[in-house]
C-alpha positions, -999 to 999 in steps of 0.1 A, spaced: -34 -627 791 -33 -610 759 -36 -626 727 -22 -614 696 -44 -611 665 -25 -605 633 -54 -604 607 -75 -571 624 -42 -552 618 -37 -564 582 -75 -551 581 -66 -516 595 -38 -510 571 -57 -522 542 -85 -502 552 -61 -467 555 -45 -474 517 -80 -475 510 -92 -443 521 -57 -425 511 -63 -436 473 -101 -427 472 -89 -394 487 -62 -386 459 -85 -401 432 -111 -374 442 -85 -348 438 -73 -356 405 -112 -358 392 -119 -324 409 -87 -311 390 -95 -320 358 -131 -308 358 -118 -273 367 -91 -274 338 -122 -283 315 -139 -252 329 -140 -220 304 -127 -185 325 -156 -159 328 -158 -135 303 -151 -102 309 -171 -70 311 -174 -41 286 -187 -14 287 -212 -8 257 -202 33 260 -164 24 254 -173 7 223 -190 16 187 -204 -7 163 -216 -11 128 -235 -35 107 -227 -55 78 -242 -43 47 -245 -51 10 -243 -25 -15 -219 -2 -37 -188 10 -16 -164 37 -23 -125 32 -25 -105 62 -9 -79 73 8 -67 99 25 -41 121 37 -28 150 56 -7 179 39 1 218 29 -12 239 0 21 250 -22 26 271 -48 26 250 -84 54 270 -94 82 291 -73 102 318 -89 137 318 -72 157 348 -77 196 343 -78 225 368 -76 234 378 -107 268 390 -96 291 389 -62 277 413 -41 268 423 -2 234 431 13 231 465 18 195 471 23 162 449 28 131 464 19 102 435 23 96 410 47 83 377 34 42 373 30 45 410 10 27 414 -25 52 422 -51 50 435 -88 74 424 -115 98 457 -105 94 456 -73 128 460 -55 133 436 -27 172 443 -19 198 460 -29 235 447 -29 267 471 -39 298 456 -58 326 485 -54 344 466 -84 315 466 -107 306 494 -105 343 506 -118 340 483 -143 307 493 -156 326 533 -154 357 520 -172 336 499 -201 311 536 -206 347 553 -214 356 530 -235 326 531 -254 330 567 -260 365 562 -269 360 538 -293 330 559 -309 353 589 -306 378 566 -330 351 558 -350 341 593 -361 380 604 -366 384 572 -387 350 582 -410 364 615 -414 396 612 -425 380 587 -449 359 612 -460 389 633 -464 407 609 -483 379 605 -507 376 640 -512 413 645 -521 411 614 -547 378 629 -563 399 665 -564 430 647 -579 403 628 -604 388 659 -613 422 674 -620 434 651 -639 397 647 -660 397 683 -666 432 680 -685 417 650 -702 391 671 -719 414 700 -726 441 676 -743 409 664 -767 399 700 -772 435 705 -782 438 677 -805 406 677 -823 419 713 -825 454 708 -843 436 678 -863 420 703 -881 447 724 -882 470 700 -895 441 693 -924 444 728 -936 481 724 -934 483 752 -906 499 726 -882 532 702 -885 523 662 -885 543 663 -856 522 687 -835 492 664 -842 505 629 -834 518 650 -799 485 661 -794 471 629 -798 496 610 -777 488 636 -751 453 631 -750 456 594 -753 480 592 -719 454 618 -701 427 597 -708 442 565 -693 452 590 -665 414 597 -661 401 563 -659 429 550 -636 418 579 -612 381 572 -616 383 539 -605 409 546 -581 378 569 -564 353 545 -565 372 515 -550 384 537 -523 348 546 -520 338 512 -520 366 501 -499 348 531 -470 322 507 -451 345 479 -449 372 501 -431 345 514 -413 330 481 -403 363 471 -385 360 503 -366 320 493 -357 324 459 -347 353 476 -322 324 499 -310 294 471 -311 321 452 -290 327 481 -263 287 488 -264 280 451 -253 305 448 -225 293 480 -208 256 475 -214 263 440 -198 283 460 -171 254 483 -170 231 457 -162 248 440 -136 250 474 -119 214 478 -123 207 443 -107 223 453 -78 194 464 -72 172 430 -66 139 430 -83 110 403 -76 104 394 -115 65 385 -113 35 395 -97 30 377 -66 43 370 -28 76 370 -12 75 339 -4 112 337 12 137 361 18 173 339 27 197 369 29 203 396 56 216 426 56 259 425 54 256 392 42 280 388 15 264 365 -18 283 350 -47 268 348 -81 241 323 -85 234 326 -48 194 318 -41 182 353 -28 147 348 -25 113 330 -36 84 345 -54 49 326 -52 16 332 -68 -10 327 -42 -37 319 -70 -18 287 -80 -20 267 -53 -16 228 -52 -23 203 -25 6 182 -18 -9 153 5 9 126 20 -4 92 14 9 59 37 24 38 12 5 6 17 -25 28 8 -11 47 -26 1 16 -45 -38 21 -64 -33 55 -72 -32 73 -110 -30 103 -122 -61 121 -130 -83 103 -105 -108 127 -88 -100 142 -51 -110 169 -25 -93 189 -3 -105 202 29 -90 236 39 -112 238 71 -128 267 56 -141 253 21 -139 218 0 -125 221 -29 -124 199 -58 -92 185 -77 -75 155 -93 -45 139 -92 -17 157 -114 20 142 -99 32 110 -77 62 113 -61 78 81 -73 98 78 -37 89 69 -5 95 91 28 90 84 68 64 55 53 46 79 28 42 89 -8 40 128 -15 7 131 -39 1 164 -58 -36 176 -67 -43 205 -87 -73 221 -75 -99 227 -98 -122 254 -83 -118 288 -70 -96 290 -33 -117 297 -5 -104 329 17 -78 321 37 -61 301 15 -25 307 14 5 285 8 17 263 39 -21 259 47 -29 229 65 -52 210 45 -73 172 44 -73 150 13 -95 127 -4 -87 108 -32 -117 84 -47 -100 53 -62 -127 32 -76 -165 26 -65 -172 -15 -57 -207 -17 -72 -222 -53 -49 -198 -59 -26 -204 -69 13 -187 -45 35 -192 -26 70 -172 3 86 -136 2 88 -122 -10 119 -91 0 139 -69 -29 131 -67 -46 100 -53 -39 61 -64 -49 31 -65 -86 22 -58 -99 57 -75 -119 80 -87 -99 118 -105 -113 146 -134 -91 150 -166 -92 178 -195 -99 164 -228 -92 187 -245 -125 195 -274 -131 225 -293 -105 212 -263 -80 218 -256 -90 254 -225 -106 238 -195 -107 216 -178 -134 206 -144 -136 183 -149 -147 146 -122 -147 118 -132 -122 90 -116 -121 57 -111 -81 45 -110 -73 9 -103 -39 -3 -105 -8 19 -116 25 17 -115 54 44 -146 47 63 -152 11 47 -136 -23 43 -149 -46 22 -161 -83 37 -150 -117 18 -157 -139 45 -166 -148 81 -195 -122 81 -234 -122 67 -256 -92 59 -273 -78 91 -240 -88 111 -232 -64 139 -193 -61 147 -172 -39 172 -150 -14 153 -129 -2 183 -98 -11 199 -102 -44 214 -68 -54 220 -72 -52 261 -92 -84 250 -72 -102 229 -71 -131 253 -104 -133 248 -129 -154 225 -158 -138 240 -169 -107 261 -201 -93 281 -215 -63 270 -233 -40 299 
């Protein structure tokens, strides 16, 4: 007969919540230790990277920028009437002289007016003349009329100085002599009215004739300025230099004031760079630059700022000090420097890939004897081209990684190999 023992299966159960707690008590310990576990670092390889150490010393402030050589000045030539192409001598990239004709255009109703304003020139000088001669005339017939009438003058005085005496020796009347004198008295009024009648018409000559001239000076002007309209038709480059641009082809009708072309000299060339904005907010005028044509450096300064802001960058204009190396032309592709200031004790190291000035980066800096990296905050200054310039979070001697790390930015710390 069984018998029934209640306590060994009290024991049994007891001892099975027992293990099952030690069991999940084990679990949660093993779990936690393995949260408190730091991943593996990853593996770089030293070849992918380049380095550079902390130094203390004077550093140079530049920046720098990509752009063109351009002429400093441009000599655009306009229409200086309507007209239609009708021939194209040059190409642009030709040498010019001053006369050199580029184009010619034809105006059909110009050139009838320039016709029509020579004829009336010559018909107004043709008026001229005919007015100055029968002017001429005129005063000839007055000075004939005033000699007439002098000539009787002086024979009346002969004749009454004549019967004066007479008329003492009682040979002549009273009468005869007071006629006599009468006589000459009226002829000589008659003379002086006609000698000043000649010389006010005389005088009165260039002032009639100075009506007729101003008419003439006034038909000169309009066809010498009809004249020259006609002559440039025929489109001349103005300077010494190179067709720079030619924007007209032949047929092409232009109206006045039309650009027709561009004239360059090649000798006065500027470098127009383009500077990132976040880098030219320290840039003057006059500060010292180079300029790399990839076939000579060539020294310059700082002569214009464009005051605007385009795609992210400031156009910078150098003038170029020294002689152009060959090949220089305008539209060359060309590197600038331009030296800001020079930082004479400062701590800095090569510039890395990320990071502007006065920021804070995470940079690696080679620990274990250069096995490893590990990341470290590092304060940045000013920067340069090649240089940035170390507040904090770096020492003298310091080795950092300048490359792109960013496939580690999940990373505090790496394994070099």
């Amino acid at each position: 007969m069984d018998i029934a023992r209640p306590d060994a299966k009290r024991r049994k159960q007891v001892r099975r919540y027992a293990y099952a707690a030690g069991g999940l008590a084990l679990v949660l310990l093993t779990t936690g230790a393995l949260s408190r576990l730091k991943p593996a670092a990853p593996s770089v390889e030293r070849s992918t990277i380049w380095t550079d150490t902390v130094k203390r010393g004077p550093m140079l402030r530049e920046v720098r920028g990509l752009g063109t050589l351009v002429p400093e000045t441009i000599w655009v030539i306009p229409a200086a009437t309507d007209g239609r192409v009708e021939k194209r001598y040059l190409l642009p990239g030709t040498p010019v002289k001053a006369n050199t004709v580029i184009l010619d255009l034809t105006n059909p109703q110009l050139q009838q007016e320039a016709l029509d304003a020579e004829y009336q020139l010559k018909g107004a000088e043709a008026s001229y003349e005919q007015t100055k001669a029968q002017l001429q005339n005129q005063l000839m017939d007055k000075r004939t009329q005033a000699a007439s009438i002098s000539s009787q003058y002086r024979t009346a005085e002969m004749q009454k100085e004549a019967f004066e005496n007479l008329g003492k020796l009682g040979l002549k009347s009273e009468l005869d002599v007071r006629t006599a004198e009468v006589q000459a008295e009226e002829l000589a009024k008659q003379n002086d009215l006609a000698q000043n009648e000649v010389r006010t018409f005389a005088d009165s000559i260039p002032a009639q004739l100075a009506v007729q001239q101003a008419g003439v000076d006034q038909k000169h002007a309009l066809y010498e300025l009809k004249k020259s309209q006609v002559d440039q038709l025929h489109v001349r480059a103005g300077v010494d230099g190179i067709l720079q641009e030619l924007d007209v082809d032949v047929g092409q009708r232009v109206s006045q004031g039309a650009a027709l072309a561009k004239v360059s000299q090649p000798t006065q060339l500027k470098a127009a760079l383009q500077i990132p904005e976040t880098q030219a907010k320290d840039l003057q005028l006059g500060q010292k630059a180079s300029i790399d044509t990839h076939n000579g450096v060539i020294g310059g300064h700082v002569m214009r700022i464009d005051p605007s802001v385009a795609n992210g960058t400031r156009t910078v204009d150098v003038k170029l000090d020294g002689p152009l190396p060959a090949g220089a032309v305008p539209d060359l592709s060309v590197e600038g420097t331009i030296e800001i200031e020079r930082l004479t004790d400062v701590l800095y190291v090569g510039r890395p890939v990320h990071g502007d000035a006065n920021s804070t980066v995470g940079l690696f800096k080679l620990v274990g004897g250069g096995a490893q990296a590990v990341r470290v905050p590092v304060e940045i200054g000013s920067e340069s081209v090649n240089a940035i310039e170390i507040r904090k979070g770096l020492s003298v001697g310091d080795t950092v990684i300048l490359s792109d790390m960013s496939n580690w930015d999940s990373y505090d710390r790496v394994q070099l190999k």
